[in-house]
N, CA, C and O atoms as a GROMACS GRO file, in nm:
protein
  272
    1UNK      N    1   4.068  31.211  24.206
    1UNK     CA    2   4.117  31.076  24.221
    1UNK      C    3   4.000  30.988  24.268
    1UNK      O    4   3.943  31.002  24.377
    2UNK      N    5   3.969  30.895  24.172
    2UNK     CA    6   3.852  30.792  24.207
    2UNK      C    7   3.871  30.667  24.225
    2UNK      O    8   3.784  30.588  24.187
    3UNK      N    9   3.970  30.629  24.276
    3UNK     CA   10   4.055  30.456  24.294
    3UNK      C   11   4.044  30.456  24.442
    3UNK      O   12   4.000  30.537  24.523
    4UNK      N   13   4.112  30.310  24.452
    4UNK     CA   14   4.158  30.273  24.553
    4UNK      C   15   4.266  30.366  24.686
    4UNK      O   16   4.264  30.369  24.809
    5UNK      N   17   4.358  30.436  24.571
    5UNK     CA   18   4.432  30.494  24.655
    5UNK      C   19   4.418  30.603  24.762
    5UNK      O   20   4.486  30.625  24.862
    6UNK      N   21   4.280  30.680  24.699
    6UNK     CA   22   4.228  30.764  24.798
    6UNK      C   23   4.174  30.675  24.958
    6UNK      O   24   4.171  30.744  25.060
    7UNK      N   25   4.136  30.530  24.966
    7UNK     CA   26   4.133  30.548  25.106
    7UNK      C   27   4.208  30.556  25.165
    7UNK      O   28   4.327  30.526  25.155
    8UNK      N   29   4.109  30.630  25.295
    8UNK     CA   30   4.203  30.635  25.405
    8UNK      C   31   4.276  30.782  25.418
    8UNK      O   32   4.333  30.819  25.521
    9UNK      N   33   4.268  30.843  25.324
    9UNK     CA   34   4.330  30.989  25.327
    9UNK      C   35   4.265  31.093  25.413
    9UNK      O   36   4.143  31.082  25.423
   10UNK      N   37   4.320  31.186  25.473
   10UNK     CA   38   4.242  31.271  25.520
   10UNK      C   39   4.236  31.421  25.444
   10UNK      O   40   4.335  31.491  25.421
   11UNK      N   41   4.067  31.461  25.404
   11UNK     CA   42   4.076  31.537  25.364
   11UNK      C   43   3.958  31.681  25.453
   11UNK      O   44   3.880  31.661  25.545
   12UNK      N   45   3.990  31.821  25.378
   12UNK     CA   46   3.930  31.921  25.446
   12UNK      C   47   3.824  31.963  25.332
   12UNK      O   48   3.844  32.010  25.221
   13UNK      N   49   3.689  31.926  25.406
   13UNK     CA   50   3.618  31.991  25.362
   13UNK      C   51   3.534  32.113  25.416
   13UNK      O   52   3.437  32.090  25.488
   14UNK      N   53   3.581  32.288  25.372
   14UNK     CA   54   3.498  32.375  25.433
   14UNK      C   55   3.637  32.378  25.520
   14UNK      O   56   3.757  32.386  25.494
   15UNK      N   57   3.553  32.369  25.640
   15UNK     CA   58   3.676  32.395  25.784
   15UNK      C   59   3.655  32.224  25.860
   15UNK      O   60   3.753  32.180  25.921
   16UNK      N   61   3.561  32.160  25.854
   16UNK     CA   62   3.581  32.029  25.861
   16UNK      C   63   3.726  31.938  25.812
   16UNK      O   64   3.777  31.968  25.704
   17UNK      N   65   3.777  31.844  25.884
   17UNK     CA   66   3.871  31.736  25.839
   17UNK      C   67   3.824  31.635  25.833
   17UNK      O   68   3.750  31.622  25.931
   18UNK      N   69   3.823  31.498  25.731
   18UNK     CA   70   3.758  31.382  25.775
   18UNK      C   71   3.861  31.282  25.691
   18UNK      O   72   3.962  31.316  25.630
   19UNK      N   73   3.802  31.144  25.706
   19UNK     CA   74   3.840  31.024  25.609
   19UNK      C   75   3.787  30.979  25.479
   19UNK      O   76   3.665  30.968  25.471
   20UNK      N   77   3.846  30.957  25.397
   20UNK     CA   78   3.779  30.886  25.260
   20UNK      C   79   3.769  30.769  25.311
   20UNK      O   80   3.867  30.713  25.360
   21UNK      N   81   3.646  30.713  25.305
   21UNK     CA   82   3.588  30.536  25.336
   21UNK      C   83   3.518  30.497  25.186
   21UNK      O   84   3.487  30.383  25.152
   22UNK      N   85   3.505  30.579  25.132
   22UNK     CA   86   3.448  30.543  25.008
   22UNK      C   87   3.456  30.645  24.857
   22UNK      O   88   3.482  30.765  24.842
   23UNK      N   89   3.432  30.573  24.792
   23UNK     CA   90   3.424  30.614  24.634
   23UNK      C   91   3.329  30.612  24.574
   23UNK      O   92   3.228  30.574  24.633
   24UNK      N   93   3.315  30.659  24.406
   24UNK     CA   94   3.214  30.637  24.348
   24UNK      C   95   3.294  30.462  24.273
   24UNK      O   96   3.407  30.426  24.240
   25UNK      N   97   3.133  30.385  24.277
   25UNK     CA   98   3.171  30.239  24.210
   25UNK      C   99   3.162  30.165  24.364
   25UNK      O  100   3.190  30.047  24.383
   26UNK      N  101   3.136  30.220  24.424
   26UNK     CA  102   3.160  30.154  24.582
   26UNK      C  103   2.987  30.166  24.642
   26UNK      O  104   2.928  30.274  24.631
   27UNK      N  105   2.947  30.094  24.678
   27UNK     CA  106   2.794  30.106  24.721
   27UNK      C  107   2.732  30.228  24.790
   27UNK      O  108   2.762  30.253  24.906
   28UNK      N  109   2.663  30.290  24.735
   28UNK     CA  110   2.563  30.370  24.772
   28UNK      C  111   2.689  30.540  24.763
   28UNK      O  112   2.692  30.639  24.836
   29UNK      N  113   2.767  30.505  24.651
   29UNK     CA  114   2.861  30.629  24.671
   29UNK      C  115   2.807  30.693  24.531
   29UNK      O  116   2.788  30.609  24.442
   30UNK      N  117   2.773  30.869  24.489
   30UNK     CA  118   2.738  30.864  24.370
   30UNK      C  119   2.856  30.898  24.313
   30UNK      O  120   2.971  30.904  24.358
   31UNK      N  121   2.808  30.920  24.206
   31UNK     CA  122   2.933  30.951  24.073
   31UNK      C  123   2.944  31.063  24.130
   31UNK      O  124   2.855  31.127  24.188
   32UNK      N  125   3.130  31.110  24.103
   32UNK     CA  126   3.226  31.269  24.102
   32UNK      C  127   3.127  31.257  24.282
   32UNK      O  128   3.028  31.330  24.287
   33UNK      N  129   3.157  31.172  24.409
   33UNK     CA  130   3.154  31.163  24.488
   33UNK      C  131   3.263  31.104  24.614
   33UNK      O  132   3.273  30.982  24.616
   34UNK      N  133   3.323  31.162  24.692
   34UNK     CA  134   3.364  31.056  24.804
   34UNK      C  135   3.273  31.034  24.964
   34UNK      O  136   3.213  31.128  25.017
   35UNK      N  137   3.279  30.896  25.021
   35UNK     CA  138   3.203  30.894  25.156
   35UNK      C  139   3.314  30.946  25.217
   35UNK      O  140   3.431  30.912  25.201
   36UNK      N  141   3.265  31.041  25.298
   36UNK     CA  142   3.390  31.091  25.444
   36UNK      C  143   3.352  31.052  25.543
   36UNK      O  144   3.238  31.005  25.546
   37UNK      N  145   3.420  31.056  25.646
   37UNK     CA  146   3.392  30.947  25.757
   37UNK      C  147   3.417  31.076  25.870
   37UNK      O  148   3.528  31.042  25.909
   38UNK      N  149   3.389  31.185  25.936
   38UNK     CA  150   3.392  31.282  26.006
   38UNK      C  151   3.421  31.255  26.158
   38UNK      O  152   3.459  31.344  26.233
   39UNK      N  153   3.398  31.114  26.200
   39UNK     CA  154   3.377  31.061  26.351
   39UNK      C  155   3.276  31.026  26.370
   39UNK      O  156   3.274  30.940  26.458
   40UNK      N  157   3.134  31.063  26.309
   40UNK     CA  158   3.003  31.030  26.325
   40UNK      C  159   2.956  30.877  26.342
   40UNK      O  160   2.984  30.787  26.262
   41UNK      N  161   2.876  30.861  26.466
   41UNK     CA  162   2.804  30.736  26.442
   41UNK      C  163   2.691  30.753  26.424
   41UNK      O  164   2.632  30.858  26.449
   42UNK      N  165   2.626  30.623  26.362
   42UNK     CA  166   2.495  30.604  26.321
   42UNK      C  167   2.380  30.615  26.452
   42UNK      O  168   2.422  30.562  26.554
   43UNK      N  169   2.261  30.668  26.461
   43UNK     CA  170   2.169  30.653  26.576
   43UNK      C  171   2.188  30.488  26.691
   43UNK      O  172   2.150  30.484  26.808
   44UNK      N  173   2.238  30.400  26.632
   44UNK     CA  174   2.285  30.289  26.735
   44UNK      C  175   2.416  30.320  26.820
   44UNK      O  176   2.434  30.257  26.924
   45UNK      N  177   2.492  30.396  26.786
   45UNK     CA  178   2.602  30.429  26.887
   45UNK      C  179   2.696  30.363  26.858
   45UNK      O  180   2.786  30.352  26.941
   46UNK      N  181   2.707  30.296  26.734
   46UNK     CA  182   2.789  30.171  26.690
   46UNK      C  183   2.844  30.181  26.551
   46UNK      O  184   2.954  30.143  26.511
   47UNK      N  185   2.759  30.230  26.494
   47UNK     CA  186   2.749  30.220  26.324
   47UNK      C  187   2.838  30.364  26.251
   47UNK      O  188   2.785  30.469  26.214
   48UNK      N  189   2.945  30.337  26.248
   48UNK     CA  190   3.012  30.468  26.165
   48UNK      C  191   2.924  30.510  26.070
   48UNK      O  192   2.869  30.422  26.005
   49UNK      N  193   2.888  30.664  26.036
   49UNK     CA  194   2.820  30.701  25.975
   49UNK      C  195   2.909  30.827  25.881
   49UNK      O  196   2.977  30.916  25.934
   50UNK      N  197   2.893  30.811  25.757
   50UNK     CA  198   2.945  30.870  25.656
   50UNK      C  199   2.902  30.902  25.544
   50UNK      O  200   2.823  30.838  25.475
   51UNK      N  201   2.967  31.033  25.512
   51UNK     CA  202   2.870  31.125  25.432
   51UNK      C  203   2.937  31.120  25.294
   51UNK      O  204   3.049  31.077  25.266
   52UNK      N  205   2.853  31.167  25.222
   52UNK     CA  206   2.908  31.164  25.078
   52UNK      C  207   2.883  31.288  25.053
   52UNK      O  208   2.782  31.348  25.092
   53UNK      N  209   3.013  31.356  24.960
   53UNK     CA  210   3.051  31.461  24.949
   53UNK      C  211   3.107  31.531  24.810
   53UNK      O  212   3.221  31.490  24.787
   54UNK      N  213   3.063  31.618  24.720
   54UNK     CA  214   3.141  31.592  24.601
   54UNK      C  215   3.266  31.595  24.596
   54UNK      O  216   3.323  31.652  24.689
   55UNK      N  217   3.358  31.525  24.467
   55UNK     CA  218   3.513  31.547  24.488
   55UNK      C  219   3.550  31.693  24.458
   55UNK      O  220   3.668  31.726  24.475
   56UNK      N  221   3.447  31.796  24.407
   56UNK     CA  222   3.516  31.893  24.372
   56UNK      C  223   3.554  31.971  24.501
   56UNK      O  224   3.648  32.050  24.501
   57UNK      N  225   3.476  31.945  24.614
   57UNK     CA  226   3.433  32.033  24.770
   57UNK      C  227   3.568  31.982  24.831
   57UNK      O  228   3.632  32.058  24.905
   58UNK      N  229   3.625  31.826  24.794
   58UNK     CA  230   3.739  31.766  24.905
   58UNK      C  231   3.920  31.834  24.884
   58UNK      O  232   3.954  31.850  24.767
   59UNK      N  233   3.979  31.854  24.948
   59UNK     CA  234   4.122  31.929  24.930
   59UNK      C  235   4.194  31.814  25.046
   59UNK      O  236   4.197  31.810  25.168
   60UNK      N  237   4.252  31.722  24.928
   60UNK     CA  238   4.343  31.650  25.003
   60UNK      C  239   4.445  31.728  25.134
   60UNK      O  240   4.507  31.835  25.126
   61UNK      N  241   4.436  31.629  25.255
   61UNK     CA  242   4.544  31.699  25.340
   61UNK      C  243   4.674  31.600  25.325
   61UNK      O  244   4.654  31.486  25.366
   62UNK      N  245   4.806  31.630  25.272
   62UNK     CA  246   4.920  31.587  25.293
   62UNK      C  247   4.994  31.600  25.405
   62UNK      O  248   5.115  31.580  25.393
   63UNK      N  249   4.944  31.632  25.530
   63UNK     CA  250   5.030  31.645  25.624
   63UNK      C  251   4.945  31.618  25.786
   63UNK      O  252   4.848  31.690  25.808
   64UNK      N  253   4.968  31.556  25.849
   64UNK     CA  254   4.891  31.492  25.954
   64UNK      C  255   4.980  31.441  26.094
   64UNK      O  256   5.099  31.430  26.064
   65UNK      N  257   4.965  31.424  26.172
   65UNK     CA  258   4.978  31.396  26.323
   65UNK      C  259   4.976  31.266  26.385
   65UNK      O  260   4.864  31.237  26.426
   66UNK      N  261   5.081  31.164  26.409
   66UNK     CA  262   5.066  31.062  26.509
   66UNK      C  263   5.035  31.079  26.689
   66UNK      O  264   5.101  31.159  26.756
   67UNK      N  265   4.970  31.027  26.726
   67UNK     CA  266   5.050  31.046  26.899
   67UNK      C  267   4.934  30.935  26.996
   67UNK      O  268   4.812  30.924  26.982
   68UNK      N  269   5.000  30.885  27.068
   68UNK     CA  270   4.982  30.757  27.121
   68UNK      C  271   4.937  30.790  27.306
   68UNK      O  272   4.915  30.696  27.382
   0.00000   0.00000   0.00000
């Protein structure tokens, strides 16, 4: 899935969980790629930092956790 609808999903890559923030067609994302968003910030302490990952490596998670 290479649209819109994938953000925001959380997926497992490996034993890692993260976010889709990006696609391919989306800046600096390559083709048969998504950016995951893991928690990482950038060396400023500020800057979310996110990795790009192929789509074949990502396994959507359908099932997830609220709590306040």
């Amino acid at each position: 899935m290479t649209t819109a609808k994938v953000l925001g999903q959380f997926v497992r890559v490996g034993s890692d969980v993260g976010v889709i923030v990006g696609y391919y067609g989306m800046p600096d994302v390559p083709e048969d790629h998504y950016a995951i968003w893991y928690g990482q910030l950038a060396a400023d302490g500020v800057t979310p930092s996110a990795r790009t990952v192929p789509v074949e490596h990502c396994v959507l998670v359908d099932k997830h956790e609220f709590y306040h």
